[in-house]
N, C-alpha and C positions, 0 to 999 in steps of 0.2 A: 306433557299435555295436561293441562289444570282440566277440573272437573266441568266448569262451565264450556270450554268447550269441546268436550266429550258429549256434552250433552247436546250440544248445538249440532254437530255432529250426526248422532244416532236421528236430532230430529230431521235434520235437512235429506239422510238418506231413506228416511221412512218416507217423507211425504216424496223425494224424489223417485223413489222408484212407487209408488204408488197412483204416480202417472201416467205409466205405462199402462194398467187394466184401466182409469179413466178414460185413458187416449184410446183404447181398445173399443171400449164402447161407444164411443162420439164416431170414429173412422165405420164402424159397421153402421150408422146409421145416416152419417153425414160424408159429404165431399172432404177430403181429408186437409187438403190446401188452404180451402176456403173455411171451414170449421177452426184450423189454426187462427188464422189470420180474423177472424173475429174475435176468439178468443183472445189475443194479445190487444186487439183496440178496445177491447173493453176493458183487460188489466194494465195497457196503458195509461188509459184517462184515468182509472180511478189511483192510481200512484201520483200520478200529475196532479190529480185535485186532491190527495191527502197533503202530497209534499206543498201546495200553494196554501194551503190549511196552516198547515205549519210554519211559514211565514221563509220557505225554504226557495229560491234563486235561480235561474237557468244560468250562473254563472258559471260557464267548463273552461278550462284551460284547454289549450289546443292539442293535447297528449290525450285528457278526459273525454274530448271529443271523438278524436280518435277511437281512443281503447270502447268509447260506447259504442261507435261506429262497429265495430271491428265483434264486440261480443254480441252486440245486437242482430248481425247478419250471421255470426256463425254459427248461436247457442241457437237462437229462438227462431231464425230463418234456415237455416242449412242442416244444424242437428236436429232441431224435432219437425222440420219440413221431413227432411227424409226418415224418420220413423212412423212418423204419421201414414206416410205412403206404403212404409214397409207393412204396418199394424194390420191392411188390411188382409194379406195373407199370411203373415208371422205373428204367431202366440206372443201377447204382452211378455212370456216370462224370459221367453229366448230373447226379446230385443234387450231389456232389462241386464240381461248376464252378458252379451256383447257390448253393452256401454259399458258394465263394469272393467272392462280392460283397459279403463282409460286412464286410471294413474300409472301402469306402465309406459303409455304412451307420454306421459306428460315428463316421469322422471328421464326420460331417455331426451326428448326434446330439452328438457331443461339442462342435462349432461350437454349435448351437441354442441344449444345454442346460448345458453346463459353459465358454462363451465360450473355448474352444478356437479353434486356426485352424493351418493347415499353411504352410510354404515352399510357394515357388511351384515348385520344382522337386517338393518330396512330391505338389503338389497336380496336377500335371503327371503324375505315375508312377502315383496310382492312375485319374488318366483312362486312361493306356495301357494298364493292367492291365485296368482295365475293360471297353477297346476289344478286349482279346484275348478276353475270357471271351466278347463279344458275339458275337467270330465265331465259335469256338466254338458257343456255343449257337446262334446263326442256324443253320448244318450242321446241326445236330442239330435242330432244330424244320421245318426243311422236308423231313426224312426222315420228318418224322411223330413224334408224341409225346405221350403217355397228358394232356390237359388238368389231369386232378384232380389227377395223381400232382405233375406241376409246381407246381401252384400250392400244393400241399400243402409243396413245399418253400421256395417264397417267402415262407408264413409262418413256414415254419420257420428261416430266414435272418433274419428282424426279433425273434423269440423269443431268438436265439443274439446277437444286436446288445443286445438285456438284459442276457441272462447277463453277456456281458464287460464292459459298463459297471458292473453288479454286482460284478465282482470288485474293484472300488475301493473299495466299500464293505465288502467283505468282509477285505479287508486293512488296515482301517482304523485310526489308530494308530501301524503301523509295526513291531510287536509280535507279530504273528502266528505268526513262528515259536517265539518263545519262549511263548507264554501256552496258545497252542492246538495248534499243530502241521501242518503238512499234511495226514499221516497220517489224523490225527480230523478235519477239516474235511473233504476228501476223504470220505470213510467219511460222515460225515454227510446232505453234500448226494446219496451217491448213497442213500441209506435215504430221503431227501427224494421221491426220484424215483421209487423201487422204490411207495411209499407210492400216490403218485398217478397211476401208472401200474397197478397195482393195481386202483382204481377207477373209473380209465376203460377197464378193459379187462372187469371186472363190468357197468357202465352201457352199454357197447355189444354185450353179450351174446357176445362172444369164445370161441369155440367151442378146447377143446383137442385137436387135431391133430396130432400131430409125426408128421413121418415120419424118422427115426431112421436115420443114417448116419455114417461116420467125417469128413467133410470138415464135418457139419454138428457135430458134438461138437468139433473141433479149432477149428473156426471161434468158438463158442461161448468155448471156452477163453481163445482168443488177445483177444476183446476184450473178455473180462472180466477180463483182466490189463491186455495195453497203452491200448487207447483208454479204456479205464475209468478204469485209477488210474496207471498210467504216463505219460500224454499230460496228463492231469488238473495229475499234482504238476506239472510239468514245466511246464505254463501259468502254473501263479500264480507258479512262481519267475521265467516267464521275463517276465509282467505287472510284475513290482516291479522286477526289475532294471531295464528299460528301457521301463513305462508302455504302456495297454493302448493305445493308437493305434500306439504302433511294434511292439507284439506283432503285433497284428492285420495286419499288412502279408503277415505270415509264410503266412496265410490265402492266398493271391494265386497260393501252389505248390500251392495241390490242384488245381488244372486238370492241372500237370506229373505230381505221385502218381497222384490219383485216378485218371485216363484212362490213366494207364502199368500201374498196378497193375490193375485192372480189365479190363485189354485182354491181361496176362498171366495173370491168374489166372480170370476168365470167359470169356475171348473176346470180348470186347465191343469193336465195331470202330474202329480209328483211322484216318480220313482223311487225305486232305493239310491240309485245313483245320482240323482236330483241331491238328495241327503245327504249322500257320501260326501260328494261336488262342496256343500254349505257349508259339513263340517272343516274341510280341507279351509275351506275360505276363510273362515273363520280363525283356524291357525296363523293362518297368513298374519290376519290382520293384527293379532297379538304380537306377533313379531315383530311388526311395523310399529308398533303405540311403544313397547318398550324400549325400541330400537329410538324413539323420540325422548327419553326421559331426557335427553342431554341436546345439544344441538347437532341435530341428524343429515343437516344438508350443509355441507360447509362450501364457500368459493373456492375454484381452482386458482393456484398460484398465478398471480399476474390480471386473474380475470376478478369480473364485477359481478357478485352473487346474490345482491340485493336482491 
């Protein structure tokens, strides 16, 4: 993995997980549904109206339709719908370190269903990573811990294991940046999301509430610019240049973000085993990056690994 992007990398999981204490603070003072689903219509449009800026095309292929279809309802309507619900009784930092499991899920999905397969050193690093999140989360589940709100991110962790397999599809071709654009893809899937968040925030009767402050307006701001369409673009480039199983690794630092970020900006408490947990992760992850210096996911015989 070249340095640029290593770099793309550290930045897509910083701002990534630093969504989680923004989303923390909008869900305590806003309708959590409804608070989403605005936030994507505004970083909808404004993707739409850079990518028309740019002299960029609604032109999708019926696979790009698809794979927008398909990321648009999973990442930004079913994964952060159900965290956003979860946030309002689970700590930014615990949901943060249950999404991080999600390149286990992806490499196993990708084994099943695209005959994928890891080094045994990769395959070694997201056990360790794994084993870091576990301790992690064990600390944190025997302090006590809202049942629904968890589990509501569990699904939300198998929803976001779509999305990023979607974006294969969604890039499909090779052509992406020239026919469609980021910009308008981007902008699209979030009006996908805005859409069906919308009407599941009418079908569950979502009462509108806000209660109206500056850290909840800035907060608001910030991640309907960076984790909206900043962390967004930044993912599909950093998916093609180097393939969504070794994007996905990247996932592995929000234990590190999320619980660092959340612990400065909430107060939400760090342990020694909070510590332990990061450093273990962090192992992982080294094993995973070197276990990349060569090509780390090969096809299975007979099968199609693209």
């Amino acid at each position: 993995m070249d340095i640029r992007a290593l770099a793309m990398g550290l930045a897509f999981a910083f701002i990534w997980a630093s969504a989680f204490s923004s989303g923390r603070i909008i869900v305590g003072a806003a309708p959590p549904l409804t608070a989403l689903c605005l936030r994507f219509l505004v970083s909808g449009l404004i993707g739409i109206g850079i990518a028309l800026a740019l002299g960029q095309s609604w032109r999708l292929t019926r696979p790009q339709w698809r794979g927008t279809l398909v990321f648009g309802l999973s990442q930004n309507a079913l994964y952060l719908g159900l965290n956003y619900v979860a946030m309002q009784t689970l700590e930014a930092s615990m949901a943060a370190i249950v999404a991080s499991t999600m390149p286990l899920l992806v490499a196993l999905f990708g084994w099943m269903a695209l005959g994928q397969r890891l080094r045994p050193l990769g395959a070694l690093g997201l056990a360790v990573g794994f084993a870091g999140v576990a301790v992690i989360m064990g600390s944190r589940i025997s302090g006590g811990v809202d049942p629904l709100g968890l589990g509501l991110t569990l699904a939300a962790v198998l929803a976001l294991t779509v999305a990023t397999l979607a974006v294969r599809t969604a890039a499909s071709g090779g052509n992406l940046l020239m026919i469609v654009g980021l910009q308008m893809l981007v902008g699209l899937q979030m009006l996908v999301g805005a859409a069906a968040l919308a009407l599941a925030a009418v079908l569950t009767g979502e009462r509108w509430e806000i209660d109206w402050s500056w850290p909840l307006i800035l907060a608001f701001a910030y991640t309907v610019v960076f984790p909206s369409l900043v962390a967004t673009w930044v993912w599909f480039l950093l998916v093609r240049r180097v393939g969504a199983v070794r994007a996905a690794t990247f996932h592995f630092l929000s234990p590190f973000f999320g619980v660092g970020i959340a612990a400065f900006l909430l107060g939400e408490r760090l342990g020694p085993a909070d510590i332990a947990g990061v450093a273990i992760v962090m192992a992982g992850i080294l094993a995973v990056q070197l276990s990349k210096q060569g090509p780390a996911v090969a096809p299975a015989k007979g099968r199609d690994g693209s």
